[in-house]
C-alpha positions as CSV (number, residue, x, y, z in Angstrom):
1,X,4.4,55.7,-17.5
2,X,7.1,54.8,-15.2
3,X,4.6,53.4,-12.9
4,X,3.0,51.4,-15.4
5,X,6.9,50.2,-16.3
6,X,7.2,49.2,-12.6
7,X,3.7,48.0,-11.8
8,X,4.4,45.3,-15.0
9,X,7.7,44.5,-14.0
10,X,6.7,43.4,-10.4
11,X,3.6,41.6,-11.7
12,X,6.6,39.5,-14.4
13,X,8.4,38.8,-11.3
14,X,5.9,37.7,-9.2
15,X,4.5,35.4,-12.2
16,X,8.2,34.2,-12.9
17,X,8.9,33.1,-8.7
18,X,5.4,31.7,-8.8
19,X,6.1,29.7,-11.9
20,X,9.5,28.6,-10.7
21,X,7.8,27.7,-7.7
22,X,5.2,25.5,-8.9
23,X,8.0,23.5,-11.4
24,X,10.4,23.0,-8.9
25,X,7.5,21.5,-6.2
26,X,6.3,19.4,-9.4
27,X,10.1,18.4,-9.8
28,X,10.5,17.6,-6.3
29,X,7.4,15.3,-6.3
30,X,7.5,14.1,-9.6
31,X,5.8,10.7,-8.6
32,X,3.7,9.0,-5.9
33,X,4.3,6.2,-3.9
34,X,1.1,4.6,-2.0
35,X,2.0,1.9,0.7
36,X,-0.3,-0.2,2.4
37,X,0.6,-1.6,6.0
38,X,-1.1,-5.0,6.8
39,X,-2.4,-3.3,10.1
40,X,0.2,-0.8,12.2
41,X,3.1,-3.6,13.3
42,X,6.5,-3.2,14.1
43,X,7.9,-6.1,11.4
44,X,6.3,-3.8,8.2
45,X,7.8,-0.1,10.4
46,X,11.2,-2.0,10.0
47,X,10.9,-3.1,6.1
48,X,9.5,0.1,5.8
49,X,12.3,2.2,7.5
50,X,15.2,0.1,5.5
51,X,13.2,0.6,2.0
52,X,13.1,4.6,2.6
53,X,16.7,5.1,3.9
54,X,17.4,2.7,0.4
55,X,15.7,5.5,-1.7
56,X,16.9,8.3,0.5
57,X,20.7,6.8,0.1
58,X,19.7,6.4,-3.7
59,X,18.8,10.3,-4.4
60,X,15.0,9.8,-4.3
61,X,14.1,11.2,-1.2
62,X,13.0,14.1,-2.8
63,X,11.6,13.3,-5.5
64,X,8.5,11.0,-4.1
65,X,5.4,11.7,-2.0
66,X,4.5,9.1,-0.2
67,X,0.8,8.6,0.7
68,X,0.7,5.6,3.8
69,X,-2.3,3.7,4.6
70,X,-2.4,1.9,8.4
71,X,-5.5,0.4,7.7
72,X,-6.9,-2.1,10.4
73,X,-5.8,-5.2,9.0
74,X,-9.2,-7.1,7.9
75,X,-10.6,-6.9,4.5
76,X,-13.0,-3.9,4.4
77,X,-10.8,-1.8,5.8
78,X,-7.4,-3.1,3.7
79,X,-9.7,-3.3,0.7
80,X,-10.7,0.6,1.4
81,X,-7.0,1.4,1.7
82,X,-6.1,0.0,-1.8
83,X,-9.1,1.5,-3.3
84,X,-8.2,5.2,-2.3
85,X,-5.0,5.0,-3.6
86,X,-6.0,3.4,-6.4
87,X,-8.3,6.6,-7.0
88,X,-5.5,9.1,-6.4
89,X,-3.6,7.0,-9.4
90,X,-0.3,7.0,-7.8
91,X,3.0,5.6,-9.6
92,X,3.5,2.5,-7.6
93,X,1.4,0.9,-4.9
94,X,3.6,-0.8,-2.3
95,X,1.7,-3.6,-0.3
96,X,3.6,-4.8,3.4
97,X,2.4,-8.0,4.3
98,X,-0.1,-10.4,2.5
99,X,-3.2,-9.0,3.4
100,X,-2.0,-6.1,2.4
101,X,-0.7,-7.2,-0.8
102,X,-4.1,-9.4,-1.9
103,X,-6.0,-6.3,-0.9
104,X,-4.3,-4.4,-4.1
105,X,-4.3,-7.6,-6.1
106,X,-7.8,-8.1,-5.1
107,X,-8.7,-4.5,-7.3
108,X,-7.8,-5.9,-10.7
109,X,-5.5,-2.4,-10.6
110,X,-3.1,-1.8,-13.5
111,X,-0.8,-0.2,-11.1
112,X,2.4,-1.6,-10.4
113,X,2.6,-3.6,-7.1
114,X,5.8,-3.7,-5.2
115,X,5.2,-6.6,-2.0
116,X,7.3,-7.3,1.1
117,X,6.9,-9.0,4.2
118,X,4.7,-11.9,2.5
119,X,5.4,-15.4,3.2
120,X,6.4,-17.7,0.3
121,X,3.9,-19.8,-0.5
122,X,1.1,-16.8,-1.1
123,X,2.5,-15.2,-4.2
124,X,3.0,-17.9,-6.8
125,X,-0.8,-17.8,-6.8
126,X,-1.2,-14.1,-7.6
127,X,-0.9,-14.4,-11.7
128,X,-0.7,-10.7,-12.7
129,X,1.9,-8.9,-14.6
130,X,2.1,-6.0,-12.7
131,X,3.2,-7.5,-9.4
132,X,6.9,-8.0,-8.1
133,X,8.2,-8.2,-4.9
134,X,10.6,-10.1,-2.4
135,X,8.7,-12.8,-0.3
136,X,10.0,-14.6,3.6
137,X,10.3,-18.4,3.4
138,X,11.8,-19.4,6.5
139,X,12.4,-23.5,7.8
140,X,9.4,-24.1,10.3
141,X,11.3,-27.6,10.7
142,X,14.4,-25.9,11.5
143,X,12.6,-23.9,14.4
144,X,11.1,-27.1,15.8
145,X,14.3,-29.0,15.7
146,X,16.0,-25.4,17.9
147,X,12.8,-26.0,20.6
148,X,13.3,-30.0,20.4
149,X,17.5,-29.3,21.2
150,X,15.3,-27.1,24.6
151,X,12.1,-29.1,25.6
152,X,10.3,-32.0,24.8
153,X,6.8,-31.3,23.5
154,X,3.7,-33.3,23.5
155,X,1.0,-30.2,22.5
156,X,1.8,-27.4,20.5
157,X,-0.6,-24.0,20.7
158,X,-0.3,-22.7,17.0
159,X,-1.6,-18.9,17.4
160,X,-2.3,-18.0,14.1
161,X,-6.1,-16.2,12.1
162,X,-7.8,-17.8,9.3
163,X,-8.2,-13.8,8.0
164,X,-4.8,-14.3,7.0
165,X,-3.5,-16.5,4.2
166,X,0.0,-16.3,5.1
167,X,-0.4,-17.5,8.8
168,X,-2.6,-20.3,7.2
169,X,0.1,-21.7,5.6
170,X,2.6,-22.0,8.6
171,X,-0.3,-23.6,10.7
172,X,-1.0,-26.2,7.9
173,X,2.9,-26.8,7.7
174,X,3.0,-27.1,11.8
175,X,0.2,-29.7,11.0
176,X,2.1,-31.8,8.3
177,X,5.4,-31.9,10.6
178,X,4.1,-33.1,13.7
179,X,4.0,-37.0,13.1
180,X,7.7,-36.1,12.3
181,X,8.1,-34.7,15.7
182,X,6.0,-36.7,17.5
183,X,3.7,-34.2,18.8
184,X,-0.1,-32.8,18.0
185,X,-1.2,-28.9,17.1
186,X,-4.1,-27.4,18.7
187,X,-5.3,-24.8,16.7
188,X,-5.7,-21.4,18.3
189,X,-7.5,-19.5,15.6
190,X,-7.8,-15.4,16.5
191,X,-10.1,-13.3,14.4
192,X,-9.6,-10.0,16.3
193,X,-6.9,-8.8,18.6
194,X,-9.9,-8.9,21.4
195,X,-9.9,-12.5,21.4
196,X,-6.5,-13.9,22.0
197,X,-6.3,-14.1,25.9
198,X,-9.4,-16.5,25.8
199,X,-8.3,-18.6,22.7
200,X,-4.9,-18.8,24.0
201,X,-6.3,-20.7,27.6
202,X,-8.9,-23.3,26.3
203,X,-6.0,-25.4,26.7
204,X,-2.8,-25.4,28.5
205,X,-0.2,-26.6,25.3
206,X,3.7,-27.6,26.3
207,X,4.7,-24.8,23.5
208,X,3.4,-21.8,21.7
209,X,3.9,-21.2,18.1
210,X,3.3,-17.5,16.6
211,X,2.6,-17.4,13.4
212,X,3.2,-14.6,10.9
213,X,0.3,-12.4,11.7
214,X,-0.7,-8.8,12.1
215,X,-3.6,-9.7,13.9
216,X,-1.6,-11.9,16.1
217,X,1.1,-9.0,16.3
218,X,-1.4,-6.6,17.7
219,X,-2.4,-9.0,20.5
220,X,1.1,-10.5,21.3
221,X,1.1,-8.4,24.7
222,X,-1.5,-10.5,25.9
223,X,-0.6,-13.6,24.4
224,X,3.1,-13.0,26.1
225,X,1.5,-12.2,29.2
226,X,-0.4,-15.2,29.8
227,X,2.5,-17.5,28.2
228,X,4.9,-16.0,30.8
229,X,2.2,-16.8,34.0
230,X,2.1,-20.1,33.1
231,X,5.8,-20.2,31.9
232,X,4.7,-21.7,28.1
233,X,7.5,-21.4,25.8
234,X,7.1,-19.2,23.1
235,X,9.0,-19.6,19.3
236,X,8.0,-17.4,16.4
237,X,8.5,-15.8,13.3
238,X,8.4,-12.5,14.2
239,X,11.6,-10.5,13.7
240,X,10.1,-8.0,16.3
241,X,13.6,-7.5,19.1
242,X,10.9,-6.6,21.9
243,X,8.8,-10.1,21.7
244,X,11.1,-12.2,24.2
245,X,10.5,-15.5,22.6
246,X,12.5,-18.2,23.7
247,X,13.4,-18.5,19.8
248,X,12.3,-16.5,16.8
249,X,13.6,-17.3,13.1
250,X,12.2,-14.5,10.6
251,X,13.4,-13.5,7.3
252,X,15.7,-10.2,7.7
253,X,13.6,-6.6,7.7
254,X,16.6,-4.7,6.5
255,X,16.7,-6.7,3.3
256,X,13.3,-6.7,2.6
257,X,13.4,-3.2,2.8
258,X,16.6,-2.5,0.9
259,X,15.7,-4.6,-2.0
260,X,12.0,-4.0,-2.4
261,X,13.3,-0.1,-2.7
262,X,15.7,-1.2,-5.7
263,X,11.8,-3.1,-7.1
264,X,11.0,0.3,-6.5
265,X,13.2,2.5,-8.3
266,X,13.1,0.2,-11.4
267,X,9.4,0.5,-11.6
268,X,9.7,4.4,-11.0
269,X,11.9,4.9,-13.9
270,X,9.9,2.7,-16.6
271,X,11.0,-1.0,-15.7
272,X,7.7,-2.8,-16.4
273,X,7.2,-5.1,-13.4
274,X,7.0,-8.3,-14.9
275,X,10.8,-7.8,-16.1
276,X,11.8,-7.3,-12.6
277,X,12.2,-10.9,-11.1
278,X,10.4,-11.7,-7.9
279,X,12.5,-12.9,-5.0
280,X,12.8,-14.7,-1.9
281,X,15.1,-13.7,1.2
282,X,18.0,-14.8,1.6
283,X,19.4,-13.3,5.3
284,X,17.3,-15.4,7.9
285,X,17.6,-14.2,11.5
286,X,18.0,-16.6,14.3
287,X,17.3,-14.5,17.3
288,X,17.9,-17.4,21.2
289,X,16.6,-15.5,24.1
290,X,19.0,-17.0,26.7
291,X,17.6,-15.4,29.5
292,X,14.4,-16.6,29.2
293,X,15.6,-19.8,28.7
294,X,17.4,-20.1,31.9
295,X,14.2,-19.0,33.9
296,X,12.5,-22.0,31.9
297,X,15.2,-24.0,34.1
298,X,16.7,-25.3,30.7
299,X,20.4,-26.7,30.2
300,X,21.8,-24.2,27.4
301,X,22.8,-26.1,24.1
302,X,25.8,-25.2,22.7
303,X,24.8,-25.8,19.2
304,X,21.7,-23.5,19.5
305,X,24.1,-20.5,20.7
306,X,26.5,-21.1,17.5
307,X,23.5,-20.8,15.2
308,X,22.0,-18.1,16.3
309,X,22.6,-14.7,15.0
310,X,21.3,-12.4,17.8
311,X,21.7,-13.6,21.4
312,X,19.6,-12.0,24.0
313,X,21.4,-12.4,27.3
């Protein structure tokens, strides 16, 4: 009898630590966060790093599993990416970058979609209630006025891929301001990463523009490489601190980050999406690369040093 007394009590505490075990794990990942990189790039790592030390600083570390997809960024494989976490139904997808972010909206998924890292002019075209999100609208004109205070240009390179929409858009603006600026775009389209060293020298431009692209991203070592040879100058806008453009204006990572986590948090605790108001940055970094500019053999202007916000010396 007193066997069968302690036999029953062990099994009661066994079921009661397994119990408490399994509602505390349920507790501690009480919802699921899918996010979708627009290919493995530094830019989305950075948005990425500032949105989880938000939520960690914000008590939610804990409390969310996160299930990250690095797809290769073209379609099949960014279209895969949001369809598997669309079939795990997790709480909020959260899309990096536009490719990324049309991906998800692509799916026609109910799911709440958090974007970041998108440049302006994609998103007023994605109509869909359950999609908010802070965008990057930077002045193209304003980086083009910082080169003309540097060089005059006859020929700018614009490095950019028709697979992404985003990096459209800053070609077709490069296009529409040089009568303004007196000079003409050759367009240096890259489909794949493979590509870049042989579109980048059909021609021999006075400049190189970057635009906002993961695929461009992936193949900025050669792109740098052959820019540097020749001695091309390089602008962008690519926050990334290891590209060594002459000048690179990009919207600011750590706000992206930090506010796309407060999207986040509304969404997580019932805020339907469409009540959360979609937003642009506001903290542009200006990043002058003064050392490469004096191997250029460039006078340094003054007013180009006061503007920027990160000098590389």
């Amino acid at each position: 009898m007193r066997k069968t007394k302690k036999l029953t009590a062990l099994i009661f505490s066994f079921l009661s630590i397994t119990v408490f075990f399994l509602s505390s794990h349920c507790l501690a990942a009480e919802k699921t966060v899918g996010v979708i990189f627009s290919g493995d790039v530094s830019c989305y790592q950075e948005i990425h790093s500032a949105l989880m030390a938000r939520l960690e600083k914000e008590g939610y570390a804990g409390e969310i599993e996160f299930i990250t997809q690095k797809p290769y960024p073209d379609s099949l494989s960014l279209a895969n990416s949001a369809r598997k976490l669309i079939a795990m139904n997790v709480d909020v997808i959260v899309a990096y970058g536009a490719p990324a972010l049309l991906s998800a909206f692509s799916e026609k998924t109910k799911i709440p979609i958090v974007y970041a890292g998108v440049y302006d002019p994609v998103t007023p075209q994605l109509k869909a209630k359950n999609i908010t999100g802070i965008s990057t609208k930077v002045s193209v004109s304003s980086l083009l006025r910082y080169l003309r205070l540097l060089t005059d240009i006859k020929t700018l390179g614009v490095v950019y891929s028709t697979n992404e929409l985003d990096s459209v858009y800053q070609m077709r603006e490069m296009v529409s301001l040089s009568g303004q600026y007196g000079f003409t775009v050759e367009a240096m389209n890259i489909k794949r990463p493979q590509e870049a060293r042989q579109v980048v020298s059909r021609n021999r431009p006075d400049a190189l523009f970057l635009a906002g692209s993961s695929i461009v991203s992936i193949a900025l070592p050669e792109i740098m490489d052959y820019a540097d040879g020749l001695k091309i100058p390089v602008v962008s806008l690519f926050p990334d601190k290891s590209l060594h453009a002459v000048i690179s204006l990009s919207a600011d990572p750590e706000e992206q980050g930090s506010k796309s986590a407060d999207k986040v948090m509304k969404v997580l605790g019932g805020v339907s999406p469409e009540k959360i108001p979609a937003e642009t940055s506001h903290n542009v970094e200006l990043t002058f690369n003064l050392r490469k500019a004096k191997v250029m053999g460039w006078k340094i202007p003054m007013e180009l040093v006061a503007a920027a916000t990160r000098l590389i010396r």
